[in-house]
N, CA, C and O atoms as a GROMACS GRO file, in nm:
protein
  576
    1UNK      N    1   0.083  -0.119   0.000
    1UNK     CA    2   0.000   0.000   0.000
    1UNK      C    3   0.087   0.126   0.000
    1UNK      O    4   0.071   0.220  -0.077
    2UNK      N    5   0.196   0.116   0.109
    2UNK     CA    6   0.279   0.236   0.094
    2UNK      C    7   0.337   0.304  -0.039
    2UNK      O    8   0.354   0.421  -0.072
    3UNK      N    9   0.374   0.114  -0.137
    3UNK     CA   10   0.426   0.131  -0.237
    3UNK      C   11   0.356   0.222  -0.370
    3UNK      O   12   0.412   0.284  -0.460
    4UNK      N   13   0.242   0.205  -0.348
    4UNK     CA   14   0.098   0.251  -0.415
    4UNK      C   15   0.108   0.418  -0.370
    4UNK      O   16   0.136   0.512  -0.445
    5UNK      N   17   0.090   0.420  -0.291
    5UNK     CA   18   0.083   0.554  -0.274
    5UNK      C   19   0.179   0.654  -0.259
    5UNK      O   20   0.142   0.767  -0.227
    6UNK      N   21   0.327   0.621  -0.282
    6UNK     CA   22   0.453   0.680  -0.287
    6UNK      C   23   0.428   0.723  -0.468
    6UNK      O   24   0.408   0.834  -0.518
    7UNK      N   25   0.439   0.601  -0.528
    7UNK     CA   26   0.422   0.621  -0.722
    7UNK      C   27   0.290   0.697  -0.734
    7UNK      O   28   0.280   0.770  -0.833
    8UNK      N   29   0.195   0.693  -0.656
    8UNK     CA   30   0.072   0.795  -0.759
    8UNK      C   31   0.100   0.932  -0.700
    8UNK      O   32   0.082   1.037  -0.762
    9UNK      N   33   0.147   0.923  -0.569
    9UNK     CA   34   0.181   1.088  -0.454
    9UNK      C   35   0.246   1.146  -0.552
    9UNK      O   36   0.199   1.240  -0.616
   10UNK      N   37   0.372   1.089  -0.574
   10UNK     CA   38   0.508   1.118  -0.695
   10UNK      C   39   0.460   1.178  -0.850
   10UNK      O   40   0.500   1.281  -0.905
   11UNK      N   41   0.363   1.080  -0.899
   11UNK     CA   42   0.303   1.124  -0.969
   11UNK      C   43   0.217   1.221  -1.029
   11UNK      O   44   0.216   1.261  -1.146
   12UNK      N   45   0.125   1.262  -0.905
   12UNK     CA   46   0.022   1.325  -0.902
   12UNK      C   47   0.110   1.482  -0.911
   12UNK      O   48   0.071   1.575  -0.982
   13UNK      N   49   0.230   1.487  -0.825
   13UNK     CA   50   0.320   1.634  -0.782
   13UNK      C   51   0.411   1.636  -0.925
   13UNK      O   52   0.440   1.742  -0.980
   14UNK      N   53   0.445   1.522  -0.970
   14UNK     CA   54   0.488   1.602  -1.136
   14UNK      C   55   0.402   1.589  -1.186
   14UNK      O   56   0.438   1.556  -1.299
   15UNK      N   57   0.275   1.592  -1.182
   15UNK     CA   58   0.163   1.658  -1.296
   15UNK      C   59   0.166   1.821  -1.264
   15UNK      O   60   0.153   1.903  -1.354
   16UNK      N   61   0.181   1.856  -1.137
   16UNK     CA   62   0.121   1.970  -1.104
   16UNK      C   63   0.028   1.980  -0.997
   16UNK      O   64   0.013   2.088  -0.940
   17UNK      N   65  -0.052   1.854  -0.954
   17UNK     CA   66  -0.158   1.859  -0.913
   17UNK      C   67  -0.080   1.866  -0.681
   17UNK      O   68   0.013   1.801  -0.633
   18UNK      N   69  -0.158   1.951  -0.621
   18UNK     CA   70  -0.161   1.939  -0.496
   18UNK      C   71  -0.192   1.785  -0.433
   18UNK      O   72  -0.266   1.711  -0.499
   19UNK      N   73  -0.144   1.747  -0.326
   19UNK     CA   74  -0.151   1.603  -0.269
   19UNK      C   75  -0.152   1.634  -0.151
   19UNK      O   76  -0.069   1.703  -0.091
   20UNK      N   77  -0.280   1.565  -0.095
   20UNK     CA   78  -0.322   1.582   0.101
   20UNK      C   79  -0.311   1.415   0.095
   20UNK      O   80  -0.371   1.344   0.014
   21UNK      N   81  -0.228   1.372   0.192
   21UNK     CA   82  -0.148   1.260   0.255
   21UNK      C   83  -0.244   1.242   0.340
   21UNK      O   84  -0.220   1.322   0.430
   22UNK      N   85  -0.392   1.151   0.379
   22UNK     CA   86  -0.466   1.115   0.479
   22UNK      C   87  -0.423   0.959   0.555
   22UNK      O   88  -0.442   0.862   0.482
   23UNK      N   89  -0.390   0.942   0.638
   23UNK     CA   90  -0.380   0.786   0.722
   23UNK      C   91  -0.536   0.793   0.747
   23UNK      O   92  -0.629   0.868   0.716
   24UNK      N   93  -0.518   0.671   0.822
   24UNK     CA   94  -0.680   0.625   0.882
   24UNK      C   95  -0.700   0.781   1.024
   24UNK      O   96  -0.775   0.878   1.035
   25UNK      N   97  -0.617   0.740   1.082
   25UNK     CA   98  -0.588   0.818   1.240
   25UNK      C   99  -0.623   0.959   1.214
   25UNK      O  100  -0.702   1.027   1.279
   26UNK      N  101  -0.549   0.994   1.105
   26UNK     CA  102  -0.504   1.126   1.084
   26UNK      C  103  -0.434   1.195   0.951
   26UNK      O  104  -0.384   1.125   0.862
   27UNK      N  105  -0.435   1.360   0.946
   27UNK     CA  106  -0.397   1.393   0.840
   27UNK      C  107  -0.239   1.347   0.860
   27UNK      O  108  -0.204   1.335   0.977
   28UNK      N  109  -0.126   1.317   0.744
   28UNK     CA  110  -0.025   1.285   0.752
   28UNK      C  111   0.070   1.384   0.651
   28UNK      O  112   0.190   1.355   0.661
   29UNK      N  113   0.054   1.445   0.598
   29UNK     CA  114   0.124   1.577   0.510
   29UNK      C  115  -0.024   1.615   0.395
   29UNK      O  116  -0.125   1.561   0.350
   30UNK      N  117   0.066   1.774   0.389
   30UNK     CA  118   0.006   1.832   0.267
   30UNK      C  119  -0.144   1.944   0.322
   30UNK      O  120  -0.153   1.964   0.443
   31UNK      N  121  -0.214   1.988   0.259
   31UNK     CA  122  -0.159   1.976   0.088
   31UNK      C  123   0.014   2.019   0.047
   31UNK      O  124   0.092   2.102   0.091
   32UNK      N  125   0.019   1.925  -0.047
   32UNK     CA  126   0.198   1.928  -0.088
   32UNK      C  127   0.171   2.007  -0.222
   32UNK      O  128   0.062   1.985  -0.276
   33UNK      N  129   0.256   2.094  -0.280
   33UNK     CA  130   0.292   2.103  -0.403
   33UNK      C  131   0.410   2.178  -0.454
   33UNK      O  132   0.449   2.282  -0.401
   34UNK      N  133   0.462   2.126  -0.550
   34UNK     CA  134   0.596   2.198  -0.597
   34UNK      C  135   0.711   2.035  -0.610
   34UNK      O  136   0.696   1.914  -0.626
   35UNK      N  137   0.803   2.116  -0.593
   35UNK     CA  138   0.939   2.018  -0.652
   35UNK      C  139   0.989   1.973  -0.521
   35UNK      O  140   1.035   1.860  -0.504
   36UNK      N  141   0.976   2.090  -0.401
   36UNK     CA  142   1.028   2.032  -0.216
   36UNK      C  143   0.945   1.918  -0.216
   36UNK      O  144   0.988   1.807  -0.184
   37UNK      N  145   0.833   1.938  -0.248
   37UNK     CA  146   0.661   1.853  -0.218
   37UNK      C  147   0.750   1.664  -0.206
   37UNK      O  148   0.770   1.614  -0.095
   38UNK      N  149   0.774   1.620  -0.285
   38UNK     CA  150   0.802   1.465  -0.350
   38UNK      C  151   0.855   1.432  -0.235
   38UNK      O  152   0.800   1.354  -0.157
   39UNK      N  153   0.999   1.502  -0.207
   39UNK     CA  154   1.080   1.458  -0.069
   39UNK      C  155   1.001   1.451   0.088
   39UNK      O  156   1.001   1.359   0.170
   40UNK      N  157   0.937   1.577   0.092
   40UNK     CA  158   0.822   1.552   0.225
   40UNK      C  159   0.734   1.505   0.180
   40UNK      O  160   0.638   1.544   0.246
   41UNK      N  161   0.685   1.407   0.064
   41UNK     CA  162   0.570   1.270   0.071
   41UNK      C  163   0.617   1.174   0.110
   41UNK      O  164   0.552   1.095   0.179
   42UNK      N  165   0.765   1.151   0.071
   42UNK     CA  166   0.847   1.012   0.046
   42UNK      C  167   0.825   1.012   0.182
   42UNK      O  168   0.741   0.936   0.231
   43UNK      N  169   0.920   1.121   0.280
   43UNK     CA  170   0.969   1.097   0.415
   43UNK      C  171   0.879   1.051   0.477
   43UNK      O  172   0.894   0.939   0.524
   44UNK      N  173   0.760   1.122   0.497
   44UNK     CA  174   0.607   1.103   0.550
   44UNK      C  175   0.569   0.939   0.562
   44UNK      O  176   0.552   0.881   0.669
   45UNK      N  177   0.556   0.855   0.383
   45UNK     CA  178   0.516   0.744   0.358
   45UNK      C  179   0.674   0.686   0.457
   45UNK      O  180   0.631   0.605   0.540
   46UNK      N  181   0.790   0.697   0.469
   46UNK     CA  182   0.889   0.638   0.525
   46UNK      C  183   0.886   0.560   0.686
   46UNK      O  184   0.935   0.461   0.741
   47UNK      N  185   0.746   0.737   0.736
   47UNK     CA  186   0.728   0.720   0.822
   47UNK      C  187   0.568   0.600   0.901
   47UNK      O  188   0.504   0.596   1.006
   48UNK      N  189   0.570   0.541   0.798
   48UNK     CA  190   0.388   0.520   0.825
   48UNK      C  191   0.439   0.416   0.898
   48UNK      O  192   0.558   0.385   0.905
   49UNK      N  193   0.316   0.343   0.971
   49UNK     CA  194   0.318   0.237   1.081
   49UNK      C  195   0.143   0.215   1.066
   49UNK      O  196   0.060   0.297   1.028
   50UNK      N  197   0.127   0.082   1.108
   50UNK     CA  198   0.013   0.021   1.102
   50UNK      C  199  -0.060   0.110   1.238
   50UNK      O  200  -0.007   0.138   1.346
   51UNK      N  201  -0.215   0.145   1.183
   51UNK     CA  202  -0.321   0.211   1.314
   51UNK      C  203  -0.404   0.111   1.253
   51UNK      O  204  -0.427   0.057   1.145
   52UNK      N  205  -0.455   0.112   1.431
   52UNK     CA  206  -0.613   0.060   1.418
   52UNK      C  207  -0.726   0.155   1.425
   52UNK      O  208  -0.790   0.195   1.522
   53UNK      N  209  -0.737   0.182   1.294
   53UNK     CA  210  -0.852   0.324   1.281
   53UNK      C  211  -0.948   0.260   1.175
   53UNK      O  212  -0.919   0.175   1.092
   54UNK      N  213  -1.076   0.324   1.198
   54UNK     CA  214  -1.148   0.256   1.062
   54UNK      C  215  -1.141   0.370   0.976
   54UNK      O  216  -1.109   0.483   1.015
   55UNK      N  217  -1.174   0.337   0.843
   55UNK     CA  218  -1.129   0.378   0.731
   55UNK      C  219  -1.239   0.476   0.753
   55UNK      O  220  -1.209   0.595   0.766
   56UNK      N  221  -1.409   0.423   0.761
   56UNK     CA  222  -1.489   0.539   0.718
   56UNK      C  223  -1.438   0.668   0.816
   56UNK      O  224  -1.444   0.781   0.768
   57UNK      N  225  -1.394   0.649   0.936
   57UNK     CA  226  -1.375   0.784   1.027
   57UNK      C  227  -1.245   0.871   0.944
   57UNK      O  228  -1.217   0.983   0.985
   58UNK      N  229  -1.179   0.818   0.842
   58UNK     CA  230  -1.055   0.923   0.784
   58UNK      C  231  -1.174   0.966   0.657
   58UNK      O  232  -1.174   1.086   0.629
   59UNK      N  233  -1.278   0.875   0.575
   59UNK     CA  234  -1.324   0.908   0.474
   59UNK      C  235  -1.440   1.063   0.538
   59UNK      O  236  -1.466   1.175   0.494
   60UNK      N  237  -1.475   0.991   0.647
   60UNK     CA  238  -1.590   1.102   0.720
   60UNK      C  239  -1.464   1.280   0.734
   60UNK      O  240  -1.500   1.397   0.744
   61UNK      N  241  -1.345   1.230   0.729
   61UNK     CA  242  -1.286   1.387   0.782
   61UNK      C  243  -1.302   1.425   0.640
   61UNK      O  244  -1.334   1.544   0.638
   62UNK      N  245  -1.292   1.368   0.497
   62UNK     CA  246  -1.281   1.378   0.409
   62UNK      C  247  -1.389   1.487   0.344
   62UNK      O  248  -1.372   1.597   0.290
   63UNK      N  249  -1.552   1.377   0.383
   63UNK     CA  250  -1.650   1.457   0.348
   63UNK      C  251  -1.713   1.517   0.429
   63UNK      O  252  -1.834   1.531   0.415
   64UNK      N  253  -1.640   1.574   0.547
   64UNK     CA  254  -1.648   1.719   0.648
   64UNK      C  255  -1.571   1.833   0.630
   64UNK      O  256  -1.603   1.937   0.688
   65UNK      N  257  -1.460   1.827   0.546
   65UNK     CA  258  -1.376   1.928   0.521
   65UNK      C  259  -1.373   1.968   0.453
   65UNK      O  260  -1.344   1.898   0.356
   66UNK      N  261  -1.399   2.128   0.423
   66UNK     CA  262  -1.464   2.283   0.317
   66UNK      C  263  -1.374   2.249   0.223
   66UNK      O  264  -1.416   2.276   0.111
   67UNK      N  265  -1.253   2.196   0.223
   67UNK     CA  266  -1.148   2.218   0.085
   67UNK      C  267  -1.261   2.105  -0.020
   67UNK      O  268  -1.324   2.003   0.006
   68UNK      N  269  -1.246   2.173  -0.120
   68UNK     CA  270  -1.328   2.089  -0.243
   68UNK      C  271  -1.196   2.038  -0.324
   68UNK      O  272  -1.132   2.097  -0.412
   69UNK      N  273  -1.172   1.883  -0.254
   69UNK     CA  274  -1.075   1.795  -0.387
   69UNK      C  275  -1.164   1.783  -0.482
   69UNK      O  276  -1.285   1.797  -0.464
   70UNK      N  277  -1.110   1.757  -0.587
   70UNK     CA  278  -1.207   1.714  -0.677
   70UNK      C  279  -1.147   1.557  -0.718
   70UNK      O  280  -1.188   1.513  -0.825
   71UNK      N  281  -1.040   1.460  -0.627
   71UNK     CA  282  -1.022   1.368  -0.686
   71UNK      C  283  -0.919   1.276  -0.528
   71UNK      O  284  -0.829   1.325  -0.460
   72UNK      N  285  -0.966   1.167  -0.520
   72UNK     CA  286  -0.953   1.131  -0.401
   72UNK      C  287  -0.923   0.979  -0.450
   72UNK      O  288  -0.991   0.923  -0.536
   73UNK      N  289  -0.797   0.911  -0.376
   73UNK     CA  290  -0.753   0.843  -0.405
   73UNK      C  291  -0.714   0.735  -0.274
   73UNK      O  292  -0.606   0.730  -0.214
   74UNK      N  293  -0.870   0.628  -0.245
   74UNK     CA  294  -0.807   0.527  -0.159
   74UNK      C  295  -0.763   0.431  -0.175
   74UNK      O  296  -0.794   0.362  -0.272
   75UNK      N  297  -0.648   0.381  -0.058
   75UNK     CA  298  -0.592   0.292  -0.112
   75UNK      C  299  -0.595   0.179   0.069
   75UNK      O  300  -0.545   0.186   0.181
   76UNK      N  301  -0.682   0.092  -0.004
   76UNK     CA  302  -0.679  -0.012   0.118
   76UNK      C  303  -0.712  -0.168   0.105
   76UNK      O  304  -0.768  -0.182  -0.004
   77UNK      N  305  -0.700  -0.294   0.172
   77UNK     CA  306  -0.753  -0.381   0.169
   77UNK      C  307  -0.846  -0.417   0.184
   77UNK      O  308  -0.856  -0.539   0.174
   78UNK      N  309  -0.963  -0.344   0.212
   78UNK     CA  310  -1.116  -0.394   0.215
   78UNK      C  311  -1.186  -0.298   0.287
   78UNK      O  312  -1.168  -0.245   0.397
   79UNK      N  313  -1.290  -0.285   0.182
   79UNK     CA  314  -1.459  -0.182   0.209
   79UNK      C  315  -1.541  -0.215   0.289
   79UNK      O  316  -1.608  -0.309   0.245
   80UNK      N  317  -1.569  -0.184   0.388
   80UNK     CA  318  -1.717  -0.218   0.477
   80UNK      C  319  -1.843  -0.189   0.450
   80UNK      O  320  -1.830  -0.098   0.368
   81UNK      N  321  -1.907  -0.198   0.458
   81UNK     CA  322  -2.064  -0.085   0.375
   81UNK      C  323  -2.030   0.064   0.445
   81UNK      O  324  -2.012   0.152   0.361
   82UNK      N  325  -2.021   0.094   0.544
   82UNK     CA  326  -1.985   0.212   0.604
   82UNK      C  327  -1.898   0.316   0.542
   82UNK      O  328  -1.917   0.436   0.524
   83UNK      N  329  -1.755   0.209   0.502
   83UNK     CA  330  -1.684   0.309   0.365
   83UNK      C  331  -1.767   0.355   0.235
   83UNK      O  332  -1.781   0.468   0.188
   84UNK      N  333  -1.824   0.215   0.187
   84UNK     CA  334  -1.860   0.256   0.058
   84UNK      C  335  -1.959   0.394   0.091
   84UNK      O  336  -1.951   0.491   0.016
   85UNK      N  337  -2.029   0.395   0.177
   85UNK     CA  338  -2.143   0.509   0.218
   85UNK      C  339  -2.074   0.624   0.215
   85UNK      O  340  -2.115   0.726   0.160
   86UNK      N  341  -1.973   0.614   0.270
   86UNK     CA  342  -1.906   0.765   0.287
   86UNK      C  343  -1.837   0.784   0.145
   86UNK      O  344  -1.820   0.899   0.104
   87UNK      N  345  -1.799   0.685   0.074
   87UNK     CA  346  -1.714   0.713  -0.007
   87UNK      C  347  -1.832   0.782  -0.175
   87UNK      O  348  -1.820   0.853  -0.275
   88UNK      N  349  -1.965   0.671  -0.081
   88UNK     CA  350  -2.087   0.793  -0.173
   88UNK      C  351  -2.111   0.908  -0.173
   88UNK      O  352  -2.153   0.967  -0.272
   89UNK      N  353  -2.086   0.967  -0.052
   89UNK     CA  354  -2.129   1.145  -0.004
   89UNK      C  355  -2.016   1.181  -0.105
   89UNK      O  356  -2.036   1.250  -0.205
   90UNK      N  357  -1.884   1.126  -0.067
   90UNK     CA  358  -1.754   1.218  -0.147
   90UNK      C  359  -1.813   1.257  -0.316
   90UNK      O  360  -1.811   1.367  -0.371
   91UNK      N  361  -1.859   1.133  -0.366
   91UNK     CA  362  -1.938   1.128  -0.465
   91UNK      C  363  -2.021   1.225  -0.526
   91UNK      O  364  -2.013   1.297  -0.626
   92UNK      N  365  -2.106   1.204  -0.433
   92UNK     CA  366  -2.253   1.259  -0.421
   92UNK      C  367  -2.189   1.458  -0.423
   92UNK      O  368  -2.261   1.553  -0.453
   93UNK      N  369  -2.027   1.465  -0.378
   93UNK     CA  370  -2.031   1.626  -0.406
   93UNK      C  371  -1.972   1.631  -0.546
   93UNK      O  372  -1.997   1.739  -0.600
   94UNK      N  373  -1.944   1.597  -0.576
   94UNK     CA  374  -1.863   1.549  -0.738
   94UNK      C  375  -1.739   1.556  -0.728
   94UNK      O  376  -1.674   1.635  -0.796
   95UNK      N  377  -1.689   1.480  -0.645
   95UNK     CA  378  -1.528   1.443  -0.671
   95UNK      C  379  -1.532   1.308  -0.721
   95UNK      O  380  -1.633   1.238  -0.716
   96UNK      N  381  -1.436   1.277  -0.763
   96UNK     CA  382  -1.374   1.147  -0.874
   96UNK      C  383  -1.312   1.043  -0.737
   96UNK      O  384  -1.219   1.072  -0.662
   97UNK      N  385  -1.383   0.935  -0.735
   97UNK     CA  386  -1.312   0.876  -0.688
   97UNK      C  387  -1.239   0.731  -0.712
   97UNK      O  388  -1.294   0.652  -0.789
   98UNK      N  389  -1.135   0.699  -0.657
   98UNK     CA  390  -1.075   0.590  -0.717
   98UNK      C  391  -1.026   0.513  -0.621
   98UNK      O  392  -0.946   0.562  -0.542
   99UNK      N  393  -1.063   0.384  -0.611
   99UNK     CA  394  -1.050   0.262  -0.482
   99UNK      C  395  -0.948   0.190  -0.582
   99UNK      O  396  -0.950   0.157  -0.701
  100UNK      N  397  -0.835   0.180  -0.451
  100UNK     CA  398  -0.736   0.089  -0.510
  100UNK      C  399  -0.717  -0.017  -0.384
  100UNK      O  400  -0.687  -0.011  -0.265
  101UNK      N  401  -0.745  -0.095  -0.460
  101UNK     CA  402  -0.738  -0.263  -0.343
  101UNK      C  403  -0.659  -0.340  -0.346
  101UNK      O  404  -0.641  -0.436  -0.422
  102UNK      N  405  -0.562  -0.273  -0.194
  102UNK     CA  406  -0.447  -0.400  -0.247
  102UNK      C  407  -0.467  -0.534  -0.188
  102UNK      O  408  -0.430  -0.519  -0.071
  103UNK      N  409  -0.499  -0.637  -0.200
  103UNK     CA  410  -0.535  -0.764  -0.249
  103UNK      C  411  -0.450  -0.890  -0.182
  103UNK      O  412  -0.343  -0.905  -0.240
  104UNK      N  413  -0.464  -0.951  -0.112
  104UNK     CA  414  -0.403  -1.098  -0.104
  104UNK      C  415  -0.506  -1.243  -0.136
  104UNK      O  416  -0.458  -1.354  -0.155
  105UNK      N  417  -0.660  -1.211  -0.137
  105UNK     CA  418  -0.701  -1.335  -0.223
  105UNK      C  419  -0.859  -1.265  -0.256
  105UNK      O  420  -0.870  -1.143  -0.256
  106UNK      N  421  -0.932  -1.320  -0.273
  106UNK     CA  422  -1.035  -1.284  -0.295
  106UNK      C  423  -1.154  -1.255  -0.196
  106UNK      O  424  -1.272  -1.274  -0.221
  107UNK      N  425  -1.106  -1.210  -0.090
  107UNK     CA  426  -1.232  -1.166   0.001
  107UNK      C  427  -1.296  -1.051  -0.036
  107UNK      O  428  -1.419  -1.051  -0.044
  108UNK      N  429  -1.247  -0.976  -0.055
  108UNK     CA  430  -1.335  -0.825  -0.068
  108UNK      C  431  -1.356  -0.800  -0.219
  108UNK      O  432  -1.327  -0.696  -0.277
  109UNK      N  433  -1.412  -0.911  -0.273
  109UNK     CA  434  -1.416  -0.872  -0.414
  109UNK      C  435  -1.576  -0.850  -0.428
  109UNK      O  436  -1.607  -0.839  -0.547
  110UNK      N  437  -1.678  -0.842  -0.346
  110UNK     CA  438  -1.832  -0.786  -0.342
  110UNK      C  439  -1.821  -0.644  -0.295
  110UNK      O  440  -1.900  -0.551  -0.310
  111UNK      N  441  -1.725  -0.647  -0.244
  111UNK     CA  442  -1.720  -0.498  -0.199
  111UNK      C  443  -1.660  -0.425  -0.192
  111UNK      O  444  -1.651  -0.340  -0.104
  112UNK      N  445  -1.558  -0.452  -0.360
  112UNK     CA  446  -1.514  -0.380  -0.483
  112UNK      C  447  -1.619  -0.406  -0.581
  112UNK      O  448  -1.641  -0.298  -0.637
  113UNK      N  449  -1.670  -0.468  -0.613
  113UNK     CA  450  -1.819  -0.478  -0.715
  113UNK      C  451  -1.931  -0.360  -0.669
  113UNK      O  452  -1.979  -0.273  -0.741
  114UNK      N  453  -1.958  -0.386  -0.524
  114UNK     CA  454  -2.042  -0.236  -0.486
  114UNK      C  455  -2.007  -0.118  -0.516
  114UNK      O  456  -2.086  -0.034  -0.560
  115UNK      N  457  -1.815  -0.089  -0.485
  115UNK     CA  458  -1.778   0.004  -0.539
  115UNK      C  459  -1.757   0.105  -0.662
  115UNK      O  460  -1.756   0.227  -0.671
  116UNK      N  461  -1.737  -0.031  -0.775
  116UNK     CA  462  -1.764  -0.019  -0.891
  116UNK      C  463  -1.931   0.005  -0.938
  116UNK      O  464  -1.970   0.064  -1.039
  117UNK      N  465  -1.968  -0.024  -0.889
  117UNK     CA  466  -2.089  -0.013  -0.951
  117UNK      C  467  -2.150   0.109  -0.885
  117UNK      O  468  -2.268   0.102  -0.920
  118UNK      N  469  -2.136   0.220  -0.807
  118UNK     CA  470  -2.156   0.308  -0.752
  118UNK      C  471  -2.070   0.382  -0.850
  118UNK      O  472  -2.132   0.486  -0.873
  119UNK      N  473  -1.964   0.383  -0.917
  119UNK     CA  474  -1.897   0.479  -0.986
  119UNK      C  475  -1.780   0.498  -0.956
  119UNK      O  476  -1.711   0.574  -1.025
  120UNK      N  477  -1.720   0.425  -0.828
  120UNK     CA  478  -1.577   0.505  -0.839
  120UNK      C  479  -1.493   0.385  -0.902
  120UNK      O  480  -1.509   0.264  -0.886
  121UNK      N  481  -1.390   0.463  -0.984
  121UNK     CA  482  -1.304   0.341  -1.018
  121UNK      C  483  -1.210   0.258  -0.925
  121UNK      O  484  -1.154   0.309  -0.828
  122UNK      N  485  -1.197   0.136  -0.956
  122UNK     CA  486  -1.140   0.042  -0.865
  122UNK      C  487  -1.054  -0.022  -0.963
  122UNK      O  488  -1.090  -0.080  -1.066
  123UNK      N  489  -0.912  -0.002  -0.912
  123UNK     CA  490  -0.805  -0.100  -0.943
  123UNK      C  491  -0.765  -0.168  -0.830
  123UNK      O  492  -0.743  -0.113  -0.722
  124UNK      N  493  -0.752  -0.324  -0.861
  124UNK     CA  494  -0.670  -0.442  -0.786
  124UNK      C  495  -0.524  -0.421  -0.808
  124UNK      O  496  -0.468  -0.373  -0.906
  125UNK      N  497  -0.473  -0.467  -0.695
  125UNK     CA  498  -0.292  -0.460  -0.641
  125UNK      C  499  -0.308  -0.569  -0.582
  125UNK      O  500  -0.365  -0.589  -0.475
  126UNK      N  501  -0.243  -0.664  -0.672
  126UNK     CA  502  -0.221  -0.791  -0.559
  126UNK      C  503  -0.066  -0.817  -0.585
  126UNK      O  504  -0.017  -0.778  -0.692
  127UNK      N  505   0.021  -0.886  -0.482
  127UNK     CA  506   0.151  -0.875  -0.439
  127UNK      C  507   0.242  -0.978  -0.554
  127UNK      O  508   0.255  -1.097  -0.583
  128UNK      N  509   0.295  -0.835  -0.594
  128UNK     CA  510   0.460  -0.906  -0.730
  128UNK      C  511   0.371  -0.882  -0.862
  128UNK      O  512   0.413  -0.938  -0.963
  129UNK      N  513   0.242  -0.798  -0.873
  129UNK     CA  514   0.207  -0.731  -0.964
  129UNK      C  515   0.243  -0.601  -0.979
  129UNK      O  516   0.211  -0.516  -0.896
  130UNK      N  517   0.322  -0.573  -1.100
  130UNK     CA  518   0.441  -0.445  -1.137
  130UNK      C  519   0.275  -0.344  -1.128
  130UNK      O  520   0.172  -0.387  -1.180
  131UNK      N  521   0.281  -0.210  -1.054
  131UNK     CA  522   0.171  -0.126  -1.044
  131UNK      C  523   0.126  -0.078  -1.192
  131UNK      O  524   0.004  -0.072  -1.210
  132UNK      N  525   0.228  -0.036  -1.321
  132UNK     CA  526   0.174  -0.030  -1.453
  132UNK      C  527   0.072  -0.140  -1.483
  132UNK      O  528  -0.048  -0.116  -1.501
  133UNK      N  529   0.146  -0.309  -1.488
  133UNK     CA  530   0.008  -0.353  -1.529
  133UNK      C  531  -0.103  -0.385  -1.442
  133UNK      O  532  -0.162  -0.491  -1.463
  134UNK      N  533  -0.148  -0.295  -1.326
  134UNK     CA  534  -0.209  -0.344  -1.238
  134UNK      C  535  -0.320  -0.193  -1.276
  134UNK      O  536  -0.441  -0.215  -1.263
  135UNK      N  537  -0.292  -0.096  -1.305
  135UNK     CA  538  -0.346  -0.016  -1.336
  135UNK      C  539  -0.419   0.031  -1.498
  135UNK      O  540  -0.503   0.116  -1.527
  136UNK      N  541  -0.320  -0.098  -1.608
  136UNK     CA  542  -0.416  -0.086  -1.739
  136UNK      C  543  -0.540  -0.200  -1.704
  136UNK      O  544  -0.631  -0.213  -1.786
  137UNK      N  545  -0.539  -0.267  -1.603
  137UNK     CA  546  -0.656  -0.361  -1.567
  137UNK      C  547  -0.769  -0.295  -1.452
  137UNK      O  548  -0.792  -0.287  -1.332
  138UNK      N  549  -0.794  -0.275  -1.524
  138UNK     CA  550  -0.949  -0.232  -1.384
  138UNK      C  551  -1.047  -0.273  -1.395
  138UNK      O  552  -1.100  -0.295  -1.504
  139UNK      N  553  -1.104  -0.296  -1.272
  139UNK     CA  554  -1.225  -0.325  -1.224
  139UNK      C  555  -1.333  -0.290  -1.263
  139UNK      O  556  -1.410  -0.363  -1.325
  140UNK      N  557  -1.361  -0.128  -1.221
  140UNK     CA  558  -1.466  -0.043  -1.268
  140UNK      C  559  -1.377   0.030  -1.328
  140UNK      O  560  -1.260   0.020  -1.291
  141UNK      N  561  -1.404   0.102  -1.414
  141UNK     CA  562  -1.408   0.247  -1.480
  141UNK      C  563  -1.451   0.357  -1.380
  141UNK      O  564  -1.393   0.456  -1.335
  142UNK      N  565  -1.554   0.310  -1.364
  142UNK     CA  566  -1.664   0.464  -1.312
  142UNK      C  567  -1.710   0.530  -1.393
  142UNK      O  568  -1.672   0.545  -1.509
  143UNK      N  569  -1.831   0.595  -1.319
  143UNK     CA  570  -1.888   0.696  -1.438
  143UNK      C  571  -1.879   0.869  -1.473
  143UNK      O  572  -1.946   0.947  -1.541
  144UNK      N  573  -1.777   0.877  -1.399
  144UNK     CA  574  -1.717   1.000  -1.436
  144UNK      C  575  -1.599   1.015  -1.525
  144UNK      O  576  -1.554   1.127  -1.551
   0.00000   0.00000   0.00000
C-alpha cells in the first residue's frame, strides 16, 4: 500500500496537481505542491506504521472538510458498507473517486463490485504485480 501511494503521490506532484497525505488516524502531510513537495511525501510514507482506525472515520474527515478535492484516491484492503457510504457522499459532491485494493485473495471482491458499480473506479494490487500492469486492468471504470 505504501508502495501505491509513494508512485501515484510522486506522480500526481509532477503533474502539477496538490496532494493531502490522509492515514486512517489522521492527516499525515500536505496539501503538498511543488518540486520540495516529493521529498516531504516520500519521508512522511517512510514514516507510516500500522493504526487501528477505521477507514470510514478518515473518509468522514474527508466529506467534512470545506477544501473541495475534486479527486480522491483510496488505497486499502477492504470496504465495509460504512466506507462505501461515505465514499458515496464524497461522490454525491462530485469528486472522482478511485479505490485501489491492495489484495491478497479474494475476500473483498463484493465490496469492490459495490464500489464499482456506484462509480468510483477500482483498481486491484495484488503482491509481485508491477503497479503499470495493475493499473491498465481495472475493475470499474466509473462513471465520471
Amino acid at each position: 500500500a505504501v508502495k501505491v501511494v509513494a508512485s501515484l503521490g510522486v506522480h500526481h506532484l509532477h503533474e502539477g496537481y496538490s496532494v493531502t497525505l490522509e492515514g486512517s488516524a489522521e492527516r499525515l502531510a500536505g496539501p503538498l505542491r511543488g518540486g520540495t513537495s516529493r521529498l516531504m511525501l516520500l519521508d512522511e510514507l517512510a514514516r507510516v506504521d500500522m493504526v487501528r482506525a477505521p477507514l470510514p472515520d478518515a473518509l468522514l474527515r474527508l466529506v467534512s472538510d470545506p477544501r473541495r478535492d475534486t479527486h480522491v484516491i483510496v488505497v486499502t484492503p477492504w470496504l465495509d458498507p460504512d466506507a462505501i457510504a461515505r465514499l458515496q457522499l464524497l461522490m454525491d459532491r462530485g469528486i472522482y473517486v478511485m479505490v485501489v485494493a491492495v489484495l491478497g485473495d479474494e475476500l473483498a471482491a463484493e465490496m469492490l463490485a459495490k464500489a464499482a458499480a456506484m462509480g468510483a473506479q477500482v483498481i486491484e494490487i495484488r503482491p509481485g504485480t508491477p503497479l503499470a500492469v495493475a493499473f491498465r486492468r481495472e475493475v470499474g471504470a466509473g462513471k465520471r
